[in-house]
N, C-alpha and C positions, 0 to 999 in steps of 0.2 A: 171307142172313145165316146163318153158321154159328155161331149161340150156346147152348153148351147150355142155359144156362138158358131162353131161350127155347124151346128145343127140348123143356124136362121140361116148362116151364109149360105149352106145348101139347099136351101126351100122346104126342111121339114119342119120348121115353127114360121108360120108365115110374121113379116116384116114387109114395113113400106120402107124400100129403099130412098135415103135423099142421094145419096151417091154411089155409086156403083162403076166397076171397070175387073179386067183379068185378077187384080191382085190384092183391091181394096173397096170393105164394104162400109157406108155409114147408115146409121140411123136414127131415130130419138131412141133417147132413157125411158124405158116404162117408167122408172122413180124418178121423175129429174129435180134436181138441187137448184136449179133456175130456170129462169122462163124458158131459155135455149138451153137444154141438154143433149149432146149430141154424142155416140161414141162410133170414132173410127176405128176398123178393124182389119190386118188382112185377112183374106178369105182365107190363107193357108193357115193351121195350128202354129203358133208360136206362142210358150206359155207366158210370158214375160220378155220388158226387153232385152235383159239379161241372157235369154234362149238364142240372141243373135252373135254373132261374131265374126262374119266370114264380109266379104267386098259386095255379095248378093244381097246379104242380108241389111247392109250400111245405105246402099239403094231404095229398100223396102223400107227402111227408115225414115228417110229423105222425104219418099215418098207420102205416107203416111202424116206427117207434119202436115206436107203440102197441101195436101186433102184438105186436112183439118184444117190449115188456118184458111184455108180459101172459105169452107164455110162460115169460120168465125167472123171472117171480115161481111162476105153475102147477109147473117143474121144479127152480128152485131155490134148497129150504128157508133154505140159509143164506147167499143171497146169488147175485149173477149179474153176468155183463159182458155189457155188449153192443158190438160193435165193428164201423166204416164203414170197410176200408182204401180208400185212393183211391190210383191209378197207381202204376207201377213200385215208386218207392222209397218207396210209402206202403204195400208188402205185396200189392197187388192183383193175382190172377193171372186170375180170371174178370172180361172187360169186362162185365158187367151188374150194375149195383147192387146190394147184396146186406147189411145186417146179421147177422152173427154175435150167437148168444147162447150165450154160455159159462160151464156152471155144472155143480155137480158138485165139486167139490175147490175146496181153498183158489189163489186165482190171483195170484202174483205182480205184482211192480212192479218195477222199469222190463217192461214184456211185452216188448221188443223188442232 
């Protein structure tokens, strides 16, 4: 499988992790859309959230969020997004599950 993200989570494209634990990695956006771009990932391939369904997976879920807003809250003061594109015309360009946390300046509505 050629995924970067699996490839950072394993250590062959080096990344400075902000978070890290058995099941979930975060780091910045090399391209970030706001001051804070942040994307959480689990370390295990999952192509989207769509790829999940089971009681295991509803956990890794959970989890994942949690990550993520705990960052959002730590980097920012006045607020944060957090965002799951899924396939083509949902914004998705990397197949591996991944939360966006976007924070840093005031962020628009409609995003898209």
């Amino acid at each position: 499988m050629d995924c970067i993200f699996c490839r950072i989570a394993g250590g062959e494209i080096p990344a400075t992790p902000l978070y890290r634990d058995d099941d979930v990695l975060a780091i910045a956006d090399i391209n970030p859309q706001a001051p804070t771009h942040l994307l959480v990932m689990p370390i295990a391939h999952h192509a989207n959230i769509g790829a999940l369904s089971d009681a295991a997976d509803a956990a890794l879920t959970a989890k994942l969020f949690a990550v993520a807003s705990q960052l959002g809250r730590e980097r920012g003061a006045n607020g944060y997004r957090l965002v799951m594109n899924t396939g083509a015309d949902g914004g998705q360009t990397v197949d591996h599950l991944h939360v966006h946390v976007l924070a840093g300046r005031p962020l628009g509505w409609p995003p898209g």
